[in-house]
C-alpha positions as CSV (number, residue, x, y, z in Angstrom):
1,X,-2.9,-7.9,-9.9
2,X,-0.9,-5.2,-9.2
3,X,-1.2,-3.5,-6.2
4,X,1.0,-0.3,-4.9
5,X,4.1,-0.6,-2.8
6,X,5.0,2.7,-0.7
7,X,8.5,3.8,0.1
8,X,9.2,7.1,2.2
9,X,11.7,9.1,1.1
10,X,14.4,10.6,4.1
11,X,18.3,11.5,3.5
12,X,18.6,10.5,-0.1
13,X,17.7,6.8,0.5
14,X,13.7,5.0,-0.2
15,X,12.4,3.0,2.6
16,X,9.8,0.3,2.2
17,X,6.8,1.1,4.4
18,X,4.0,-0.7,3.0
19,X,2.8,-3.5,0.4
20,X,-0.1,-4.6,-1.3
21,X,-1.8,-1.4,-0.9
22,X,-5.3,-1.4,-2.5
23,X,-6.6,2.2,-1.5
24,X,-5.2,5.5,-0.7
25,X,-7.4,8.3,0.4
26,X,-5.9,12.0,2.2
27,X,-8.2,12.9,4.7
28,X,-7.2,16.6,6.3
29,X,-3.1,16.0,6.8
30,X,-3.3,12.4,7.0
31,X,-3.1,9.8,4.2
32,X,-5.0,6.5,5.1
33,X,-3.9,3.0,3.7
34,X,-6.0,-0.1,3.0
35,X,-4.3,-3.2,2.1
36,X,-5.8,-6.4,0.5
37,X,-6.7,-8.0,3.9
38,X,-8.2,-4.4,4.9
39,X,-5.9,-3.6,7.2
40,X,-5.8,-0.2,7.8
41,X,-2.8,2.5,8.5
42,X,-2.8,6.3,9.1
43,X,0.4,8.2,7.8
44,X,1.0,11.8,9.4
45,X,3.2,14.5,8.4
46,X,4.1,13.1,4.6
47,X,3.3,14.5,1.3
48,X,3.1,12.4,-2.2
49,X,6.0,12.8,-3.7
50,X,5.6,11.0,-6.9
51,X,3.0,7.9,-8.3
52,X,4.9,5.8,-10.6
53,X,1.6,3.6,-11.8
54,X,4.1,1.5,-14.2
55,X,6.2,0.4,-11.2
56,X,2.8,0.2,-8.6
57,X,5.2,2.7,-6.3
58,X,4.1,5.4,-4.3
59,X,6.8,7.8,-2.9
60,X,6.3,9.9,0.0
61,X,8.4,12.0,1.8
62,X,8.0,13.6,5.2
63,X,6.1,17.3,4.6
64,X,7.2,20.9,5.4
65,X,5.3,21.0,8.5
66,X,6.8,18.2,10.5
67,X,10.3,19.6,9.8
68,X,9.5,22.9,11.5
């Protein structure tokens, strides 16, 4: 099974921020994350960046809004 790994994207580099992600859903400006053991993680201020399916990676990177 492959399940998603997310990075975050800040100053050129990728950062590991979660693993074994199951289920993604964007609820007003948040994104919520489920993992296999259903543990459960809000992310504010970020922006999908890029779903590479072949990989399981999901890159995000912080959105316009929290810069400003």
């Amino acid at each position: 099974m492959c399940l998603l790994k997310i990075y975050l994207q800040e100053n050129g580099s990728r950062r590991l921020i979660a693993e074994d992600i199951a289920l993604i859903v964007k609820e007003n400006e948040e994104i919520k994350i489920r993992n296999l053991n259903f543990e459960e993680k809000k992310l504010k201020n970020v922006e999908i960046l890029e779903i590479d399916a072949l990989n399981s990676i999901l890159l995000l990177r912080r959105s316009d809004s929290a810069e400003k």
